[in-house]
C-alpha positions as CSV (number, residue, x, y, z in Angstrom):
1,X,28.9,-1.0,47.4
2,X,26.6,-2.8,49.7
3,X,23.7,-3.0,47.0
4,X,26.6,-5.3,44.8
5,X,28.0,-7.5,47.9
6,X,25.7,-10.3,47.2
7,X,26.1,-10.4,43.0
8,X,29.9,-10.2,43.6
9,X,30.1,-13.2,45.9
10,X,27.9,-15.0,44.0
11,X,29.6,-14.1,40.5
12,X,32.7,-15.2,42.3
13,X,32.4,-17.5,44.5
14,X,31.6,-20.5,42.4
15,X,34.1,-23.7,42.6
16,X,34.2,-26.8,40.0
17,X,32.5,-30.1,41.5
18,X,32.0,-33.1,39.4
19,X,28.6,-33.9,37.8
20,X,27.3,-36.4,36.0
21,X,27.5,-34.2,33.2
22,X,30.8,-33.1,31.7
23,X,29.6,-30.9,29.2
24,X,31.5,-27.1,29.3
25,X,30.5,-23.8,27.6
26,X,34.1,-22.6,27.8
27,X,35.4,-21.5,24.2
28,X,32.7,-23.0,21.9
29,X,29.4,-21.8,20.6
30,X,27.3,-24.9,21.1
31,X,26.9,-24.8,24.8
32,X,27.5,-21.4,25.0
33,X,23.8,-21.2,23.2
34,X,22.2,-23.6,25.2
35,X,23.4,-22.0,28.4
36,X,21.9,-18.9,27.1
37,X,18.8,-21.0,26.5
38,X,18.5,-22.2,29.4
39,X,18.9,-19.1,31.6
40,X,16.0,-17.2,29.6
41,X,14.1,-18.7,31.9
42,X,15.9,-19.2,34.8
43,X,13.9,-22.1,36.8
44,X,15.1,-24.2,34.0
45,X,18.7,-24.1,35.2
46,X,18.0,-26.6,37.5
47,X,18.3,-28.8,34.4
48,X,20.7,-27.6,32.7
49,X,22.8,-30.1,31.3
50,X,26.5,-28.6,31.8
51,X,29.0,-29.3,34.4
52,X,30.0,-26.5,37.2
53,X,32.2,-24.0,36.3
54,X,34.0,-20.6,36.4
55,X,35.2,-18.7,33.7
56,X,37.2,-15.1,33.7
57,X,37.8,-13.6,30.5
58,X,40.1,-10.4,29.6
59,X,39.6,-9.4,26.6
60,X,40.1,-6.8,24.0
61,X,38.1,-5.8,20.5
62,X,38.8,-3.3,17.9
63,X,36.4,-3.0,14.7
64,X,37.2,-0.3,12.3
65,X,35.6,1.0,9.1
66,X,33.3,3.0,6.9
67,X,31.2,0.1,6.3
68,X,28.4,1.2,9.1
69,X,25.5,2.6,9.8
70,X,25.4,6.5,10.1
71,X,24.8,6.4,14.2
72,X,27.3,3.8,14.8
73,X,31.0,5.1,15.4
74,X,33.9,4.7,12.8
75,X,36.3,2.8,14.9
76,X,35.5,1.2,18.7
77,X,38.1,0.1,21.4
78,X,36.8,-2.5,23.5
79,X,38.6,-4.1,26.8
80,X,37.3,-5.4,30.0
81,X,36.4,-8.6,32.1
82,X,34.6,-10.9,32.5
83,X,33.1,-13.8,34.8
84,X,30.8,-16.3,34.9
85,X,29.9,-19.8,36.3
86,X,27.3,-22.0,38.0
87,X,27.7,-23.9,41.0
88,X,25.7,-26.7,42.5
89,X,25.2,-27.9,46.3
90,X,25.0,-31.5,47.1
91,X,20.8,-30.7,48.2
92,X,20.4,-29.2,44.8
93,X,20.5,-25.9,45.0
94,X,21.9,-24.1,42.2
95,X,23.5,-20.9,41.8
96,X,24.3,-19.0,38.5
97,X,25.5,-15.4,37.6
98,X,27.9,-13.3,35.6
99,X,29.9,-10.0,36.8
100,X,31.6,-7.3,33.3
101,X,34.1,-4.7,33.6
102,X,34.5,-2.8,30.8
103,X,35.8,0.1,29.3
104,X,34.8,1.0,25.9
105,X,36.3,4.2,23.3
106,X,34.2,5.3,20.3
107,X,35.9,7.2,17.8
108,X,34.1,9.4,15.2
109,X,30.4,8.9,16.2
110,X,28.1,11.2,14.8
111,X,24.2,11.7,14.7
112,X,24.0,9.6,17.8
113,X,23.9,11.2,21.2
114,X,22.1,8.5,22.8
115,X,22.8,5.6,25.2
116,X,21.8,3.0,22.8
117,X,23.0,1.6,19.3
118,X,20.5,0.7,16.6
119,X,20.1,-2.5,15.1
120,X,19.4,-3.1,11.5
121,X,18.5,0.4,10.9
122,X,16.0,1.0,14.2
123,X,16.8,2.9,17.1
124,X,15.7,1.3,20.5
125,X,14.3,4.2,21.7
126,X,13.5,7.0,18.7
127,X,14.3,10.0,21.0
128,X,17.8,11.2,21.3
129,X,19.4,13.9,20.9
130,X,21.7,14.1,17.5
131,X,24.6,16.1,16.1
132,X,26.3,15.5,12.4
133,X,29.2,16.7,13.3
134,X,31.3,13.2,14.9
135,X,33.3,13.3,17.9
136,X,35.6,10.7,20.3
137,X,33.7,8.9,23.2
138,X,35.2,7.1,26.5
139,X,32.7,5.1,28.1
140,X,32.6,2.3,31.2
141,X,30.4,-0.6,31.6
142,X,29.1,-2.5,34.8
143,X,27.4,-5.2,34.8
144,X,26.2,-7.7,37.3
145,X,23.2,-10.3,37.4
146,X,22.6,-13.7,39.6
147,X,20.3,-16.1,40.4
148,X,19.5,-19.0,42.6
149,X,17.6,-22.4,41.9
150,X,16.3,-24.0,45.2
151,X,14.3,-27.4,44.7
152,X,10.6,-27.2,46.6
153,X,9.7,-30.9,47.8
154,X,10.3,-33.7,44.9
155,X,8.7,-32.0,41.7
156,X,8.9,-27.8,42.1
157,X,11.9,-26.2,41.6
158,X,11.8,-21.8,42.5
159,X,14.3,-19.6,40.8
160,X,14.9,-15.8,41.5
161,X,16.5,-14.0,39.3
162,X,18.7,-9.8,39.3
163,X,20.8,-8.2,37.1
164,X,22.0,-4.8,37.2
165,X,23.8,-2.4,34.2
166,X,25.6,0.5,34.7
167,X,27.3,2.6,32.2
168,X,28.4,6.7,32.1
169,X,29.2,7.8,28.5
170,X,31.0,11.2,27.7
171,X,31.7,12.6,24.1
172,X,35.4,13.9,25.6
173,X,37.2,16.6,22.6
174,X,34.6,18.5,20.9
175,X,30.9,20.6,21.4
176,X,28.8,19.5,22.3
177,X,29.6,17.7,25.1
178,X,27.0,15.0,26.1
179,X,27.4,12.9,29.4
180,X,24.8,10.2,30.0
181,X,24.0,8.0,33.1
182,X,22.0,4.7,32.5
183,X,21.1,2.6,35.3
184,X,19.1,-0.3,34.5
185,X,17.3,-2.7,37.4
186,X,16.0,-6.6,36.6
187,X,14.3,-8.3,39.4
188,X,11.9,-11.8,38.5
189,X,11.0,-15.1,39.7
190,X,10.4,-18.3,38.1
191,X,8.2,-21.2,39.1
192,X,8.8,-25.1,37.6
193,X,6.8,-28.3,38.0
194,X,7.4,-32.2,37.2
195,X,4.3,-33.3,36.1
196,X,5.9,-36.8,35.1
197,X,9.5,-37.7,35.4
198,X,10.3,-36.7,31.5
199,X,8.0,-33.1,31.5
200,X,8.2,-29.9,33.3
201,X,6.7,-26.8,33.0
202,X,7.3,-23.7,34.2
203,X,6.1,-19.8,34.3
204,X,7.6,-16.5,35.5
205,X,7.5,-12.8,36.0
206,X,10.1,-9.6,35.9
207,X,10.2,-6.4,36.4
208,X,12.4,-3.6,34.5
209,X,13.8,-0.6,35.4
210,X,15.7,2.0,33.7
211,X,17.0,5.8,34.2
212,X,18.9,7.2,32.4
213,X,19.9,10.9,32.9
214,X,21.3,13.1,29.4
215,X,23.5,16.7,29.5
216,X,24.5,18.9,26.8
217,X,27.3,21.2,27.8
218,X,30.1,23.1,25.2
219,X,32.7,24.8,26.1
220,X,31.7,27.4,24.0
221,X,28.4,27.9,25.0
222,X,28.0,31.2,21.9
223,X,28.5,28.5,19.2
224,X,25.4,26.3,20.5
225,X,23.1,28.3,17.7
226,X,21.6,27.2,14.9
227,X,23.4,28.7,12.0
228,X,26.0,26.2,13.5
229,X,24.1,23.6,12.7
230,X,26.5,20.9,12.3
231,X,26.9,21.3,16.8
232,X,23.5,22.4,17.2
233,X,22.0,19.7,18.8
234,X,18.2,18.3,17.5
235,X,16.0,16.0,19.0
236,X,16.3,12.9,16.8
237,X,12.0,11.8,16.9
238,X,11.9,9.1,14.5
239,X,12.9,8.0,10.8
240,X,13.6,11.6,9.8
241,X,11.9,13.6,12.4
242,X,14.3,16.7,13.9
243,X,12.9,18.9,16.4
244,X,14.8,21.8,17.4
245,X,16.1,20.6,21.1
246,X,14.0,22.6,24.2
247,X,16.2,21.9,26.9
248,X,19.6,20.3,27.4
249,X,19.2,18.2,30.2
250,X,16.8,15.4,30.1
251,X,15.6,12.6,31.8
252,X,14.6,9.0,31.2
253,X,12.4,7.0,33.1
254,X,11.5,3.0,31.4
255,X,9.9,0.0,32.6
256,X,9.0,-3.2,31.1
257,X,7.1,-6.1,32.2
258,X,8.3,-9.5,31.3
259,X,6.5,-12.7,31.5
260,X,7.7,-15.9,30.4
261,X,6.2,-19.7,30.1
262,X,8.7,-23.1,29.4
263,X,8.6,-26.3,28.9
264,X,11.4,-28.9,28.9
265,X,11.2,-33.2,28.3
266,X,14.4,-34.9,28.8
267,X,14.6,-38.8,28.6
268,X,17.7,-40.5,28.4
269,X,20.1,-38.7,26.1
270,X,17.1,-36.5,24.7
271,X,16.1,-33.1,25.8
272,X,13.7,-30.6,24.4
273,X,13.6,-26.9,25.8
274,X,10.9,-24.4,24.5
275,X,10.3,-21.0,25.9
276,X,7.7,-18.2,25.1
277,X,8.6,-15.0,26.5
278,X,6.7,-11.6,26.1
279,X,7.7,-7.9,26.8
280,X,6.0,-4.7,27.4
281,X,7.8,-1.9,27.8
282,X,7.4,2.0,28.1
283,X,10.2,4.7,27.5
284,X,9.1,7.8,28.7
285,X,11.1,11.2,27.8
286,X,10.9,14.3,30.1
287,X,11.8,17.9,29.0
288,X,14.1,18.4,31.9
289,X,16.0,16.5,34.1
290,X,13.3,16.2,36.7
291,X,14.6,15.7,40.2
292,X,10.9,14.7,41.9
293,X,9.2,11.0,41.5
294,X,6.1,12.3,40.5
295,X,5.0,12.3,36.9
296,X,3.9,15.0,35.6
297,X,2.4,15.0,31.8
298,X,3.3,18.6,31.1
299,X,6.6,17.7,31.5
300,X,6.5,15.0,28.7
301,X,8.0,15.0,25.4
302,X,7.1,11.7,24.3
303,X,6.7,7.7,24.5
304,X,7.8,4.5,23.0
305,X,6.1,1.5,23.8
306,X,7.6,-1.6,22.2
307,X,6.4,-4.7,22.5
308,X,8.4,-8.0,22.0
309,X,7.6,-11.9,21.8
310,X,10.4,-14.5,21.0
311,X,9.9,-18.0,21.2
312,X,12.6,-20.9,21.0
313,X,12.6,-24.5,20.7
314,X,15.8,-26.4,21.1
315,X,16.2,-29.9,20.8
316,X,19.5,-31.4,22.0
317,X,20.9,-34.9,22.0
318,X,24.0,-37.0,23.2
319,X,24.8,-39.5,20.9
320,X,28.2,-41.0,23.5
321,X,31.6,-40.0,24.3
322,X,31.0,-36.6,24.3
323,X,29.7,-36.0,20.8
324,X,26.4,-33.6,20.8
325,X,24.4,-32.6,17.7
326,X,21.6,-29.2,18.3
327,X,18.8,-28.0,16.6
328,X,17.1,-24.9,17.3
329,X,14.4,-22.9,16.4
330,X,13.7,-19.2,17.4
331,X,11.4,-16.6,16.3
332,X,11.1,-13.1,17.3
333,X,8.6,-9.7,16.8
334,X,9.1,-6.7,17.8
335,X,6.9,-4.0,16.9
336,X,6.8,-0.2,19.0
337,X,4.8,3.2,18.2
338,X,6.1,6.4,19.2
339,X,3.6,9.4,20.6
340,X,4.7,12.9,20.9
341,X,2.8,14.8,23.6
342,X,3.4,18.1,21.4
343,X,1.2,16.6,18.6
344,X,-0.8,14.6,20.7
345,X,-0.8,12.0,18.3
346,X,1.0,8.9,17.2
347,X,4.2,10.2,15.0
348,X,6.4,6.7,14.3
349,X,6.6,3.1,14.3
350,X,9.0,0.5,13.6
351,X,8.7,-3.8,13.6
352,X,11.3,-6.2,13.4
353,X,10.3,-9.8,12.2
354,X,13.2,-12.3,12.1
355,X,13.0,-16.0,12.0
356,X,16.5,-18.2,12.7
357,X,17.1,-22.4,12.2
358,X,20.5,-23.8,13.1
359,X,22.2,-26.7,13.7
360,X,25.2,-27.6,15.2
361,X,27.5,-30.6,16.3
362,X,30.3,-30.5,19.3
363,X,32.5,-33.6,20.3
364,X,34.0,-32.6,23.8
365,X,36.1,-35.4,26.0
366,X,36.0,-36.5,29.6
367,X,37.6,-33.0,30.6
368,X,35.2,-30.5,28.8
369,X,37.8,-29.9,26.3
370,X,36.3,-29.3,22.8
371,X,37.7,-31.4,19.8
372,X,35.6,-30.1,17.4
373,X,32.4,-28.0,16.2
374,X,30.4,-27.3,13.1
375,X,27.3,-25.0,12.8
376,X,25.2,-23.7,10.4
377,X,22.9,-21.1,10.7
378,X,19.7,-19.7,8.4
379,X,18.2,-16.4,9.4
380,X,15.5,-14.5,7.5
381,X,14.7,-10.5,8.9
382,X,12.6,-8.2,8.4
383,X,11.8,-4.3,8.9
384,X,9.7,-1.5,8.4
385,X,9.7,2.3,9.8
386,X,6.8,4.8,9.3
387,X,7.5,8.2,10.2
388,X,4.1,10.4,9.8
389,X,6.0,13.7,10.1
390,X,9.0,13.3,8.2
391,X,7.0,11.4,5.4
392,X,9.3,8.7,5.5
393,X,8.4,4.8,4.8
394,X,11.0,1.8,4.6
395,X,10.8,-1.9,4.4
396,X,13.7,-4.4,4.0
397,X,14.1,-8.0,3.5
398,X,17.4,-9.5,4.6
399,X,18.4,-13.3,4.3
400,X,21.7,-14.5,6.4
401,X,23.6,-17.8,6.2
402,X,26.4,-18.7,8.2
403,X,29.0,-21.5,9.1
404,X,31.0,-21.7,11.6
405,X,33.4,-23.9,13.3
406,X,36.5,-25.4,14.8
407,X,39.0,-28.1,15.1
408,X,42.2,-29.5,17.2
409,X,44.5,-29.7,14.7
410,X,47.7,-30.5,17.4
411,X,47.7,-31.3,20.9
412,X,50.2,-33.2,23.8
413,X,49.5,-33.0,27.3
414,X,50.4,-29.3,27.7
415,X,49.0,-27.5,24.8
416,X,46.0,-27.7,22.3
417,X,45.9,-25.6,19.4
418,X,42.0,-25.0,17.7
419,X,41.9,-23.2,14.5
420,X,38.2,-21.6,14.7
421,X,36.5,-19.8,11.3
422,X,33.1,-18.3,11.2
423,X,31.5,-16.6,7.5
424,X,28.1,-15.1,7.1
425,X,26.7,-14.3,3.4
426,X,23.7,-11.5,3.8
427,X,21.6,-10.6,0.7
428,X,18.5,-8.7,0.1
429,X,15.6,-9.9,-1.8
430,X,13.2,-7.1,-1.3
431,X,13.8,-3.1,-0.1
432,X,11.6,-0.1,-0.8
433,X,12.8,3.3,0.5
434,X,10.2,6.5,0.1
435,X,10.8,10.1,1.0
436,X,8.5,12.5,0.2
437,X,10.9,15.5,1.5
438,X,12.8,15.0,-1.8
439,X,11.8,17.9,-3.4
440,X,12.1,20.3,0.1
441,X,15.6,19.0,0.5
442,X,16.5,20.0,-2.8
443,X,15.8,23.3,-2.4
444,X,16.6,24.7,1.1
445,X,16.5,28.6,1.8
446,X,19.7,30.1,2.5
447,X,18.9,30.4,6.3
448,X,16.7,27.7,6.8
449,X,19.4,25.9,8.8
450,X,17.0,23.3,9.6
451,X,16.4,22.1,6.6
452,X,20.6,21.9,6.2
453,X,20.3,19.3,9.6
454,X,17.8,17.3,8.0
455,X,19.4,17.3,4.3
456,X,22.5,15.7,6.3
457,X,20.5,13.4,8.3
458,X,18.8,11.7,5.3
459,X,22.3,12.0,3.3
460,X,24.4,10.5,6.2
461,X,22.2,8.5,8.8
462,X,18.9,7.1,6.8
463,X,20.0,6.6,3.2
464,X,23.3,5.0,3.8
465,X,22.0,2.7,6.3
466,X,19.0,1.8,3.8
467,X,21.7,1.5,1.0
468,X,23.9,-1.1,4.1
469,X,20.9,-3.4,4.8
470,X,19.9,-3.3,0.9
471,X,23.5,-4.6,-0.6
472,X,24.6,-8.5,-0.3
473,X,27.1,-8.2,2.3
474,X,29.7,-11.2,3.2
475,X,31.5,-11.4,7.5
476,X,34.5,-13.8,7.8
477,X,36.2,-14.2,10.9
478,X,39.3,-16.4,11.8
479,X,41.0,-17.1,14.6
480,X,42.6,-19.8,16.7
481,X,42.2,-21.1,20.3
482,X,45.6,-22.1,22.4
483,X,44.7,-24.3,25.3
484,X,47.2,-24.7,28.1
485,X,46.5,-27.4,30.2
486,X,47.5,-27.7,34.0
487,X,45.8,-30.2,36.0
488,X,42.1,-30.7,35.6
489,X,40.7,-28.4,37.4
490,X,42.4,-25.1,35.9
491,X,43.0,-24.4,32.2
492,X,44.0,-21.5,30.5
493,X,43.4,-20.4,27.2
494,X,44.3,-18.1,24.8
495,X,41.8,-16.8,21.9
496,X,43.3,-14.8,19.0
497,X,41.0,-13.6,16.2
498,X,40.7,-11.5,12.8
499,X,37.5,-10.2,11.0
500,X,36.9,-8.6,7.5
501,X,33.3,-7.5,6.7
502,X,32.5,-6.3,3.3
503,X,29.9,-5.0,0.8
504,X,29.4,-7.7,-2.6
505,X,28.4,-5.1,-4.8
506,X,29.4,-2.1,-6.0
507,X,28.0,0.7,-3.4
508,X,29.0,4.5,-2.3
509,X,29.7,4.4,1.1
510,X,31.1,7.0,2.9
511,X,34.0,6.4,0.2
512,X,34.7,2.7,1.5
513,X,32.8,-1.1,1.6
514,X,34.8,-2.3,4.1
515,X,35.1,-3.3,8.2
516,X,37.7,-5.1,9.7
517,X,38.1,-6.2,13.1
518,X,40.4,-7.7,15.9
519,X,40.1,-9.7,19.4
520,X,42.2,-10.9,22.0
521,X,41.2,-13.1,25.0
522,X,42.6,-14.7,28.2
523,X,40.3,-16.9,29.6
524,X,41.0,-18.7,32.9
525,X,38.6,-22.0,33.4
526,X,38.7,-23.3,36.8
């Protein structure tokens, strides 16, 4: 526990001071976005336009229904805690972090025996290992990162920056078995200068680290053969790529390199933030769970190297009293190509294009507390996957526009009650799925088991989720804050809230169209 001693005090240890600004990210999404903003780049902290503050959250989530893609669960249970805050010393120094304790339970996940969830159809990392038959998960979640913002002479600020995630997963009722280990190390530093009084710039650098450790076990080890091929496990290689599995105990070793360039104005009630950050990584896959440090190629089964750049411009200004208005900006590409060592060759790639504008409007009083928010959001995605082996090709077009807000509509000096809403319309404009295994899958020998595995991977895992992202799809989510006011310094809050998620059209999904969701919260703001 000695490694975590210094994130916990720091995650903890934080106590509300008064600043010159007021502004809180407590229980609304407008300055919970430009906190996140800010701390991309952590250096720019020191200028972050919110008051001190500690938050601890206990929560609980529950989402449930058909309407998902094949390699996400049917139903997840989600609880835990969380804290965060920022704290400032009278010579400037500023410290920041966040500490999550959770504790999650998947029910009915099949296909996916990884350590990851996809996103919009792409897995993270293309090799897992994959089963169609779905079983119950129980999973735990640590998480702790930090930083510190010390001021060098008048115009250089230095930041440092660590985070560190934890997390065992373990399918717990039926073969196979699957328990994974991810352990995942951030280190960086930032650098800032004030060229004039209005105009900084800044640069950094960090380092990631990842290993993750993955066993198969069953407790009938005579069913693990492939006329069961429903608990037969596969290696999952790309968009429709199964490789009968070699071994089953594997390792993981990733690292990514991360550099990152800012600038910020500020004059008056004006402030401009705009970061450029760009990540290489490399996600190597052994056959075996290797014990020594030394890499050794024969032991490779493959490699994905994404490559990500996001930029964001966010322009934010105080018009009096408390009243904000936000406009933002981001734009991110990621694109990643996948080489098996057995075929010495590049086998898969994926890119993800997505471009977001928003704006947004908060009026907050002389306590932090919000009165009201309004946002609007327009996003525009795209994706593609090639899979040379499989003979698969997809590209989608995807178009999202949401609202959100939320409004006091009672209060006395004990109690505030804020109705909140949020709905998101998604629609497709353009999708083009081709798989030129048609004609194999449609006639499969009798013991050709597989060709079975892969007939249920296209028909449950990459047709559905092509037939999800290819629909017009519509998200609503209601709720409603209660704010229990004690003296200034401590509030407590309670956050009830319902969600519904649903296809538009007409499709055949796993027999349904539908998600809902639930969430309970107990935040403490002090």
């Amino acid at each position: 526990m000695k490694r975590f001693s210094l994130l916990l005090l720091l995650c903890l240890a934080f106590r509300v001071t008064a600043q010159n600004s007021v502004n809180s990210p407590v229980s609304n999404q407008f300055f919970t976005e430009v906190l996140k903003n800010y701390s991309i780049n952590p250096v720019s902290m020191a200028e972050v336009p919110l008051k001190d503050f500690t938050a601890s959250t206990l929560y609980y989530n529950f989402e449930e229904g058909r309407l998902k893609q094949g390699g996400e669960p049917t139903a997840i249970h989600d609880f835990g805690l969380k804290t965060e805050g920022i704290f400032r010393k009278e010579n400037g120094v500023l410290f920041f972090g966040d500490l999550l304790v959770k504790k999650t339970y998947y029910r009915d996940l099949a296909w996916n025996l990884s350590y990851m969830m996809p996103e919009k159809g792409i897995m993270p990392d293309p090799h897992y290992f994959g089963v169609s038959k779905p079983g119950n998960w129980s999973n735990q979640h640590y998480e702790l990162s930090g930083g510190i913002v010390v001021p060098i002479k008048d115009r250089w600020n230095f930041a440092l920056a660590t985070s560190y995630r934890l997390f065992n997963k373990y399918r717990v009722d039926l073969d196979p078995r699957p328990k994974l280990t991810y352990n995942n190390l951030k280190i960086g530093a930032n650098i800032g200068y004030d060229f004039t009084v209005n105009h900084s710039l800044n640069i950094g650098y960090a380092y990631h680290y990842e290993d993750i450790a993955n066993a198969i076990s069953y407790s009938n080890k005579y069913y693990n053969v492939p006329v069961n091929y429903d608990i037969y496990v596969k290696w999952i290689a790309g968009y429709g790529s199964l490789i009968n599995a070699f071994n089953n105990s594997i390792k993981r070793k990733n690292n990514a390199h991360h550099l990152s360039m800012g600038y910020t104005f500020q004059r008056g009630n004006d402030r401009l933030l705009v970061t450029a950050n760009l990540e290489r990584k490399e996600q190597l896959t052994y056959r075996e769970n290797l014990d020594t440090t030394e890499d050794i190629e024969s032991s490779y089964f493959g490699t994905y190297k994404p490559l990500e750049f996001n930029l964001r411009i966010m322009g934010l200004k105080n018009l009096g009293k408390g009243n904000h208005i936000k406009g933002e900006y981001m734009y991110t590409n990621r694109g990643g190509d996948n080489f098996l060592f057995s075929k010495s060759g590049k086998t898969y790639s994926a890119t993800l294009t997505e471009h977001k504008l928003s704006f947004s409007q908060i009026q907050q009083d002389t306590n932090s507390l919000t009165d009201h928010e309004f946002g609007m959001e327009l996003s525009y995605w795209e994706t593609s996957q090639r899979d040379a082996l499989a003979v698969t090709r997809s590209n989608l077009k995807n178009i999202e526009v949401e609202l959100y807000g939320q409004k006091v509509i009672y209060k006395n000096q004990k109690i505030r009650i804020r109705p909140h809403f949020k709905t998101c319309l998604m629609f497709n404009f353009e999708e083009n799925l081709e798989n030129e295994n048609s004609q194999y899958l449609e006639n499969i020998d009798e013991y050709d088991y597989m060709g079975f595995s892969l007939r249920n991977y296209y028909n449950q895992v990459i047709t559905p989720d092509h037939q999800l992202f290819s629909t017009s799809r519509l998200k609503i989510e209601a709720g409603s804050y209660i704010d229990f006011i004690g003296n200034e310094n401590i509030r407590t809050l309670f956050n009830l809230k319902v969600g519904y998620f649903s296809a538009i059209e007409d499709v055949n999904y796993f027999g349904s169209s539908n998600r809902i969701s639930t969430s309970l919260s107990l935040i403490l703001n002090y």
